[in-house]
HTML snippet that shows the backbone in 3Dmol.js (N, CA, C, O; Angstrom):
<script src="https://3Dmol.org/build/3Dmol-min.js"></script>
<div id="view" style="width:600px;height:400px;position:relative"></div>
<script>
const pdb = `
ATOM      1  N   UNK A   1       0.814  -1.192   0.000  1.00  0.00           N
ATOM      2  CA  UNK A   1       0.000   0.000   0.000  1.00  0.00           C
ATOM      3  C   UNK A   1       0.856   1.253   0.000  1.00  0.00           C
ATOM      4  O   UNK A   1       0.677   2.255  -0.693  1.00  0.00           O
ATOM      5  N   UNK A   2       1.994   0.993   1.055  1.00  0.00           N
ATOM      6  CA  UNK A   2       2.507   2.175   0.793  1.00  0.00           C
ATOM      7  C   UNK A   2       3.331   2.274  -0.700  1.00  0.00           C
ATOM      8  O   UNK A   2       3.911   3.358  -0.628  1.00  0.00           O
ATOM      9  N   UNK A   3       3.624   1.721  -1.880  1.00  0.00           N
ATOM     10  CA  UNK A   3       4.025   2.072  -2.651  1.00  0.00           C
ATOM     11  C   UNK A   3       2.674   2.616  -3.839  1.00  0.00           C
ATOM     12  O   UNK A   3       2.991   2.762  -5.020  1.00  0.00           O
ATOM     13  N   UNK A   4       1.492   2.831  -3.481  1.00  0.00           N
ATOM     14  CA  UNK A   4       0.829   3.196  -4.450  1.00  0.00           C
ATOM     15  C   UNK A   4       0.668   4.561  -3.879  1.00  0.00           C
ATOM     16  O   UNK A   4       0.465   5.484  -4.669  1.00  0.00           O
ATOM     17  N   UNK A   5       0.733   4.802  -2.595  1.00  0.00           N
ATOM     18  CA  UNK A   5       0.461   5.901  -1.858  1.00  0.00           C
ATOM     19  C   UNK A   5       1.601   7.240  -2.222  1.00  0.00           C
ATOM     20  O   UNK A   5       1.398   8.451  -2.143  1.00  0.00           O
ATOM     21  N   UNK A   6       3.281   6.232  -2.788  1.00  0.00           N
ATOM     22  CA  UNK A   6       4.051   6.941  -2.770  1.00  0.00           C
ATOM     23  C   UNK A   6       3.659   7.643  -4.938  1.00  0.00           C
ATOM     24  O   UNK A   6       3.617   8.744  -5.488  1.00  0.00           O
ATOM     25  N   UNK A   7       3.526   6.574  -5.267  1.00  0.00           N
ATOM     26  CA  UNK A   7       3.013   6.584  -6.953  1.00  0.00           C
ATOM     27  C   UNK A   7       2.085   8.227  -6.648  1.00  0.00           C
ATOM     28  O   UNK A   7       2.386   9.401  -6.863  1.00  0.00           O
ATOM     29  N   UNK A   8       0.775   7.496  -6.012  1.00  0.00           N
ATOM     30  CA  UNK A   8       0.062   8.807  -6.035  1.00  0.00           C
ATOM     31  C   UNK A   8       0.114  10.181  -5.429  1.00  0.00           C
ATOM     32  O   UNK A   8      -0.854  10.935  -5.329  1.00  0.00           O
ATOM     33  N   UNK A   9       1.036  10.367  -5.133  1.00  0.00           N
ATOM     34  CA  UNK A   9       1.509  11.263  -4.049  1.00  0.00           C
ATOM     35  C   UNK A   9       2.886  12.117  -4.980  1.00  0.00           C
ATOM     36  O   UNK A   9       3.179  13.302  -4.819  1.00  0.00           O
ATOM     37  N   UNK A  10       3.596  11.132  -5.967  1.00  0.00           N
ATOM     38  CA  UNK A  10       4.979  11.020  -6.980  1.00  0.00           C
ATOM     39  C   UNK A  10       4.457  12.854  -7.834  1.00  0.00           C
ATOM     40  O   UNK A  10       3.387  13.270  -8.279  1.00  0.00           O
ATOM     41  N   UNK A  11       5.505  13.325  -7.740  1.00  0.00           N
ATOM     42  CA  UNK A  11       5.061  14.247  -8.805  1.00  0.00           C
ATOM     43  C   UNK A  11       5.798  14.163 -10.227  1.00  0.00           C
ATOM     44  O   UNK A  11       5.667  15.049 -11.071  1.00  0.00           O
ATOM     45  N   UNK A  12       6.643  12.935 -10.432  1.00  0.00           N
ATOM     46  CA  UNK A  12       7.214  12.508 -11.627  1.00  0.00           C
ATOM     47  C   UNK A  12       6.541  11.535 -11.650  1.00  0.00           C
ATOM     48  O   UNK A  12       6.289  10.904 -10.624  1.00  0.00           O
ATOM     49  N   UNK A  13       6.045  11.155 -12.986  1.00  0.00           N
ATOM     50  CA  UNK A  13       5.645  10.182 -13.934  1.00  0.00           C
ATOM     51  C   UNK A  13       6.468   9.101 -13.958  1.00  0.00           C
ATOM     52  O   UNK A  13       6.078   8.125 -13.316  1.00  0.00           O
ATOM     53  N   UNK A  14       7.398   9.027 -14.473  1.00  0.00           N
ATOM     54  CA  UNK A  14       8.526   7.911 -14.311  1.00  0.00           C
ATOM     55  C   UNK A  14       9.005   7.285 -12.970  1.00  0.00           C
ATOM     56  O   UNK A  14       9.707   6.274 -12.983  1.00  0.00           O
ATOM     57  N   UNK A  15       8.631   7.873 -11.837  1.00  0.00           N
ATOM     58  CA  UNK A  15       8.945   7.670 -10.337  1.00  0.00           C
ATOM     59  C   UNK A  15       7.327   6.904 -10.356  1.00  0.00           C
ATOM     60  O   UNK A  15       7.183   5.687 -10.465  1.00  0.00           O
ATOM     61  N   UNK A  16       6.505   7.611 -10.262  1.00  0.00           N
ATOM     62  CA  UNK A  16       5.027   6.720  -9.793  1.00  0.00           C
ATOM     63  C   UNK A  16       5.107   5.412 -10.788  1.00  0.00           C
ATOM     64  O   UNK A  16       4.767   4.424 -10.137  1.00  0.00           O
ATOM     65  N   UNK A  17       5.417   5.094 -12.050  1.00  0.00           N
ATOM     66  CA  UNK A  17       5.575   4.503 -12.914  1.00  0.00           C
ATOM     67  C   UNK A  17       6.169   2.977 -11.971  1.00  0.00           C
ATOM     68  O   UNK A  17       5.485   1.960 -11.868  1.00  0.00           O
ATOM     69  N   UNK A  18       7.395   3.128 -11.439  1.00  0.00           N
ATOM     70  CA  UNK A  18       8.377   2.246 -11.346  1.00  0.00           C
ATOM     71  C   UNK A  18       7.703   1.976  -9.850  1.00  0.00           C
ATOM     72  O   UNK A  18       7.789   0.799  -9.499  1.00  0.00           O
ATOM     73  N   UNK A  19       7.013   2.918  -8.860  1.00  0.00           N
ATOM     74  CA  UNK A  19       6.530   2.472  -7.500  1.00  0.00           C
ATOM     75  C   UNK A  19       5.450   1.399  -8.091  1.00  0.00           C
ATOM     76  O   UNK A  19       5.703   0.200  -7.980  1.00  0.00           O
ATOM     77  N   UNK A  20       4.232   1.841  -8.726  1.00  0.00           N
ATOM     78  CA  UNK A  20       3.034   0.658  -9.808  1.00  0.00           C
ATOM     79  C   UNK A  20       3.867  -0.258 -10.007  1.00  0.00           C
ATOM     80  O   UNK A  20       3.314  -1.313  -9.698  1.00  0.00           O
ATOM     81  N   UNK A  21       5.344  -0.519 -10.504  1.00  0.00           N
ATOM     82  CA  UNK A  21       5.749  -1.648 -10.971  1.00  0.00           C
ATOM     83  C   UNK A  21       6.289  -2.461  -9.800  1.00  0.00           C
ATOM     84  O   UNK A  21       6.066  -3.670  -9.747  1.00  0.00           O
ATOM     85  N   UNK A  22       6.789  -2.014  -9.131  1.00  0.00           N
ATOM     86  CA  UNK A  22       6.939  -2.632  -7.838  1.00  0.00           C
ATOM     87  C   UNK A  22       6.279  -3.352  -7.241  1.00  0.00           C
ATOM     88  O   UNK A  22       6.446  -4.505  -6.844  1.00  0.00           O
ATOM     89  N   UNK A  23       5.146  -2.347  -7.136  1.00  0.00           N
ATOM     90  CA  UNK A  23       3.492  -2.990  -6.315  1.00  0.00           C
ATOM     91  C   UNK A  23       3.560  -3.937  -6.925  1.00  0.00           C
ATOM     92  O   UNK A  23       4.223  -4.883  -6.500  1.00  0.00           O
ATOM     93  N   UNK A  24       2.722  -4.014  -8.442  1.00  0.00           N
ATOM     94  CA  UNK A  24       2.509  -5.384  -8.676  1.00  0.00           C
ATOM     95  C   UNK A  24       3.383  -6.613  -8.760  1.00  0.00           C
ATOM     96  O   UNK A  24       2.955  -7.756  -8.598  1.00  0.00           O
ATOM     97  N   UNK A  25       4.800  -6.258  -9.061  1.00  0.00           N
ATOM     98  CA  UNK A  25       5.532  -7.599  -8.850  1.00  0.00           C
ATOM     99  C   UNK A  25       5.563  -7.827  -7.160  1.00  0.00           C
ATOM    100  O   UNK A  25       6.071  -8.880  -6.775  1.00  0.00           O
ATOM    101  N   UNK A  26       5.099  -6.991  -6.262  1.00  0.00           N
ATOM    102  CA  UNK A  26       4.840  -7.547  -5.043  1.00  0.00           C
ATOM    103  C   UNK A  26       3.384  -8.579  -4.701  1.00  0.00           C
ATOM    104  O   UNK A  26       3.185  -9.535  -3.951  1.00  0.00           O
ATOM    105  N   UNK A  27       2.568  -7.833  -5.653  1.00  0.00           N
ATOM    106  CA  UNK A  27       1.410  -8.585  -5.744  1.00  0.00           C
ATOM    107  C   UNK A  27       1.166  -9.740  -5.964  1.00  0.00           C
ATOM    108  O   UNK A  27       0.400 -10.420  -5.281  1.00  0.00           O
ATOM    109  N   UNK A  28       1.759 -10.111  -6.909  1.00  0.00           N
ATOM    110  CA  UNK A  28       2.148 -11.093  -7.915  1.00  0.00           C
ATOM    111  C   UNK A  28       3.134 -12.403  -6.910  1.00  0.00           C
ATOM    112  O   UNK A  28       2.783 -13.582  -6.946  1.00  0.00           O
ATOM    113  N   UNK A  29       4.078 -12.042  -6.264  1.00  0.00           N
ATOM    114  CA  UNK A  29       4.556 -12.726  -5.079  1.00  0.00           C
ATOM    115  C   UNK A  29       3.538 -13.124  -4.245  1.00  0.00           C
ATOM    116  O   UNK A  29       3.156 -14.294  -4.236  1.00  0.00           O
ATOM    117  N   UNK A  30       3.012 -12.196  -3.478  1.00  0.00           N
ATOM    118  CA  UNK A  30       1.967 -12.572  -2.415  1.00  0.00           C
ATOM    119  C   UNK A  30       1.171 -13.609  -2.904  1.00  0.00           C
ATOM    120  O   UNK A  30       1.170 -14.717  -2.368  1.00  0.00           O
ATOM    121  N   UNK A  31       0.321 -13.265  -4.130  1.00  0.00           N
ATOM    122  CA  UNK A  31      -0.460 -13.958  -4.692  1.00  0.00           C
ATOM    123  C   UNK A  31      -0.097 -15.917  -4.643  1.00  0.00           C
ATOM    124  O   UNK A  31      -0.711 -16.942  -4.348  1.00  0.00           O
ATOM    125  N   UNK A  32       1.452 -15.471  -5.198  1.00  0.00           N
ATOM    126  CA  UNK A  32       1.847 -16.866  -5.134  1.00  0.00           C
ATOM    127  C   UNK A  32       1.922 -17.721  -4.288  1.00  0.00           C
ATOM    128  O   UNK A  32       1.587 -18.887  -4.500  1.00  0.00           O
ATOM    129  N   UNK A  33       2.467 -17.207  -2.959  1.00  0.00           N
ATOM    130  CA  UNK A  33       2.444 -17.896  -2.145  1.00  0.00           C
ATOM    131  C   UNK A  33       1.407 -17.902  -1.517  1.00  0.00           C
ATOM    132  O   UNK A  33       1.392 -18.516  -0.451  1.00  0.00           O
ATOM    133  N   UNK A  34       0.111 -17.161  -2.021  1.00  0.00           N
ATOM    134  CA  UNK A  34      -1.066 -17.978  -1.404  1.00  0.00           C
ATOM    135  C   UNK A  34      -1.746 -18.766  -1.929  1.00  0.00           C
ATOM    136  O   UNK A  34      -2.489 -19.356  -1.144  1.00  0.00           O
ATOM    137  N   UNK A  35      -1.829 -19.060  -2.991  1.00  0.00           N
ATOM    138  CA  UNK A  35      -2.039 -20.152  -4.109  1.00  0.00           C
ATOM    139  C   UNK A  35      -1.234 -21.600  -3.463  1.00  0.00           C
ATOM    140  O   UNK A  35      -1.736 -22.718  -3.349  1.00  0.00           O
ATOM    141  N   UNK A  36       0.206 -21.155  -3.084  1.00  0.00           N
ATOM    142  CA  UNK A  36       1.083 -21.903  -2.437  1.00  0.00           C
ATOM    143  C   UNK A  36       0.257 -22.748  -1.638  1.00  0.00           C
ATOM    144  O   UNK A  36      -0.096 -23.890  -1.936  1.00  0.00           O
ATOM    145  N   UNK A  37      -0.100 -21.950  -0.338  1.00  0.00           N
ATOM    146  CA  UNK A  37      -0.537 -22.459   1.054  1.00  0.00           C
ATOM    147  C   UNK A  37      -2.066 -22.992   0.358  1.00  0.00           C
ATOM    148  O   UNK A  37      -2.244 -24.154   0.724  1.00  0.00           O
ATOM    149  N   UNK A  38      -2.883 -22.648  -0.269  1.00  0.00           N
ATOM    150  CA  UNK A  38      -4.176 -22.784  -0.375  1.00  0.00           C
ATOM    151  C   UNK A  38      -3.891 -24.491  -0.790  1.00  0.00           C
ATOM    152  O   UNK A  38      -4.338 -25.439  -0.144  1.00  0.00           O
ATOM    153  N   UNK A  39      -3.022 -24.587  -2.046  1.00  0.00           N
ATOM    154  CA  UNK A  39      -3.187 -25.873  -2.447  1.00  0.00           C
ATOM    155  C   UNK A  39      -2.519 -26.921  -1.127  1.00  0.00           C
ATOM    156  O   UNK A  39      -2.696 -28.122  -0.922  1.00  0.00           O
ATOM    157  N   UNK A  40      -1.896 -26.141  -0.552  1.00  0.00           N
ATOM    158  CA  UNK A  40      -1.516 -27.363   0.701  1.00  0.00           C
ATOM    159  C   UNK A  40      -2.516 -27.954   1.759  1.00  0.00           C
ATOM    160  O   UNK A  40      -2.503 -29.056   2.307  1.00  0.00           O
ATOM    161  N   UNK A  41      -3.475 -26.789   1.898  1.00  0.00           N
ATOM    162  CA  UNK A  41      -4.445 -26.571   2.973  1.00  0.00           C
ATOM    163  C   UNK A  41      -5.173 -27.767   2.133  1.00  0.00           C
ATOM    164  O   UNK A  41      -5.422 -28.771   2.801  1.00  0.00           O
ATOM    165  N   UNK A  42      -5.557 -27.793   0.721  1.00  0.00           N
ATOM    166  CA  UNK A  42      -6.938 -28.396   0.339  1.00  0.00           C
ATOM    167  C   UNK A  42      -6.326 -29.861   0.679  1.00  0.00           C
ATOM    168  O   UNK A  42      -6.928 -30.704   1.344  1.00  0.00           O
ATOM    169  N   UNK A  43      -4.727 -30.070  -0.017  1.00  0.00           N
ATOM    170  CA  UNK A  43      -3.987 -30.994  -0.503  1.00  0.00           C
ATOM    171  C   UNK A  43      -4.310 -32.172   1.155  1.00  0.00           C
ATOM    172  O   UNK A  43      -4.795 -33.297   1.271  1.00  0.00           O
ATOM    173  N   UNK A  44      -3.760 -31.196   2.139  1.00  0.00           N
ATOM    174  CA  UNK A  44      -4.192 -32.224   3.399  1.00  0.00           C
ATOM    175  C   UNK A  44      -5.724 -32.347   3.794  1.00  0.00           C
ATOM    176  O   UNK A  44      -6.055 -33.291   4.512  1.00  0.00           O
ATOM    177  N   UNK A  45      -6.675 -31.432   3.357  1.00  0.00           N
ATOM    178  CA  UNK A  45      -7.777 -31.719   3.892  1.00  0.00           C
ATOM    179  C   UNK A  45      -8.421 -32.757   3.195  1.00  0.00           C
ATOM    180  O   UNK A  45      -9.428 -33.210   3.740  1.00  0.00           O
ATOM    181  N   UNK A  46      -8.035 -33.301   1.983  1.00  0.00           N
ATOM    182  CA  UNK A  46      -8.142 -34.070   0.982  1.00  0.00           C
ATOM    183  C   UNK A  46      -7.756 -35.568   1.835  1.00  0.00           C
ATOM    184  O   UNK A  46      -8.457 -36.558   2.047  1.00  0.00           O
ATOM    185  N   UNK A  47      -6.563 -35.306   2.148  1.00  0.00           N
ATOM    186  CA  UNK A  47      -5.912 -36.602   2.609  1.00  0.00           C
ATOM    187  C   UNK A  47      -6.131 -36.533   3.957  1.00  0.00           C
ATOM    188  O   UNK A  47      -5.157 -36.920   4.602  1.00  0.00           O
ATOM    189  N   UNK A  48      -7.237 -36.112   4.726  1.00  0.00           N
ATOM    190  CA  UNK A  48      -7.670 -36.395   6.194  1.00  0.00           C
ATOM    191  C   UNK A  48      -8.961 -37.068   6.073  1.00  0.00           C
ATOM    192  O   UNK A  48      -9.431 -37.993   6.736  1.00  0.00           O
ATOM    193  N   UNK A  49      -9.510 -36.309   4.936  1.00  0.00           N
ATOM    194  CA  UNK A  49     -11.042 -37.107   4.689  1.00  0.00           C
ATOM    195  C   UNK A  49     -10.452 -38.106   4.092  1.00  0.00           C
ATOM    196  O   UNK A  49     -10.891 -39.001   4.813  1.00  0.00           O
ATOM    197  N   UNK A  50      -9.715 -38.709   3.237  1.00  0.00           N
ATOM    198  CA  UNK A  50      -9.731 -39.640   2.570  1.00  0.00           C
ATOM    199  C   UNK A  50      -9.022 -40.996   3.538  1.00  0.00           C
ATOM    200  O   UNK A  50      -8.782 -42.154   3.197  1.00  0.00           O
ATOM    201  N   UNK A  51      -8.815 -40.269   4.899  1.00  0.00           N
ATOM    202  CA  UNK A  51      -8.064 -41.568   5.904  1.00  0.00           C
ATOM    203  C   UNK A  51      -9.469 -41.771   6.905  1.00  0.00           C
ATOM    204  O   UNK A  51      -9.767 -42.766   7.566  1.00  0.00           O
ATOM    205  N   UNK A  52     -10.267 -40.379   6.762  1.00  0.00           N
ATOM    206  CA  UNK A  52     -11.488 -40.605   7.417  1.00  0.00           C
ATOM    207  C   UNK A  52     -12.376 -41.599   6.994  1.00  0.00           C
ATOM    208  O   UNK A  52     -12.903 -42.436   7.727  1.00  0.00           O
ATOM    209  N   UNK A  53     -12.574 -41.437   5.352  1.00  0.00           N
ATOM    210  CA  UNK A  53     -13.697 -42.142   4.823  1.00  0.00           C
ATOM    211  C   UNK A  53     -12.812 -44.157   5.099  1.00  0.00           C
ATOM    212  O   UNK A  53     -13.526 -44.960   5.699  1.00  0.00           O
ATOM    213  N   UNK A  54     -11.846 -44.493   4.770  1.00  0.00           N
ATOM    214  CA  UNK A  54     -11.171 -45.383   5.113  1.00  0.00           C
ATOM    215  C   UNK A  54     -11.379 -46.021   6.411  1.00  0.00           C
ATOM    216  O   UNK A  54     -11.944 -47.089   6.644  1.00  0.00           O
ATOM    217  N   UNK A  55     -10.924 -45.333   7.085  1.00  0.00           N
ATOM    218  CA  UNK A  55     -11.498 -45.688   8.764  1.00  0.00           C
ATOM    219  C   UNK A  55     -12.975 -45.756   8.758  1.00  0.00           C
ATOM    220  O   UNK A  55     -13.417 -46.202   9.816  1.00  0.00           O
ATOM    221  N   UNK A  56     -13.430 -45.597   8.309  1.00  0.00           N
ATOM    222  CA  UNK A  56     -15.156 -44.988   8.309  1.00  0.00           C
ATOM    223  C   UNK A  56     -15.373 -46.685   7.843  1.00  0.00           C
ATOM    224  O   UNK A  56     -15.751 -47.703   8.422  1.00  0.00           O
ATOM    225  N   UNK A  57     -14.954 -46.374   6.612  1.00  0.00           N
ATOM    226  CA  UNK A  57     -15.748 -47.442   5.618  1.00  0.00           C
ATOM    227  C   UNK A  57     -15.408 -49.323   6.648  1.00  0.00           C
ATOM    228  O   UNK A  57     -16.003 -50.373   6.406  1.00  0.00           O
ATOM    229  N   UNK A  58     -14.553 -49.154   7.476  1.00  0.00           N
ATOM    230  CA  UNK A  58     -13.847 -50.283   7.400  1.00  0.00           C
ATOM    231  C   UNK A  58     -14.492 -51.015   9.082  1.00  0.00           C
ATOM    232  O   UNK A  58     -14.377 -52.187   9.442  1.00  0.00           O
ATOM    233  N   UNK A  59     -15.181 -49.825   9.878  1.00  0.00           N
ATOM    234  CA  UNK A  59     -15.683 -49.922  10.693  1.00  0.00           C
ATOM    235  C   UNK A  59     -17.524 -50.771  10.437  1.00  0.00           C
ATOM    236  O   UNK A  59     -18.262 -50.948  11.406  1.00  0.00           O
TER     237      UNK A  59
END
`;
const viewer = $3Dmol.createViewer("view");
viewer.addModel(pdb, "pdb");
viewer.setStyle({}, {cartoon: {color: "spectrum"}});
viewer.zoomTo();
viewer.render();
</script>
């Protein structure tokens, strides 16, 4: 946030330019590594039900 704050605030064009570019390759990071964690989160909740339904079924 603070680099869009500094963009909009920039009284050169080429300075706000390169803060926007920043942001989003920060964005773009974050993003990833929550894509990261998300597929891990599903990846085990996947494989808790699937030891659940196992145990389940066998009972």
């Amino acid at each position: 946030m603070n680099l869009v704050f500094l963009a909009r605030t920039s009284v050169s064009i080429n300075k706000a330019r390169g803060y926007l570019q920043t942001a989003e390759k920060e964005l773009e990071r974050v993003a990833h590594i929550v894509r990261q964690r998300w597929a891990t989160i599903v990846s085990r909740l996947l494989r808790s039900r699937s030891i659940f339904d196992n145990r389940w079924n066998k009972c």
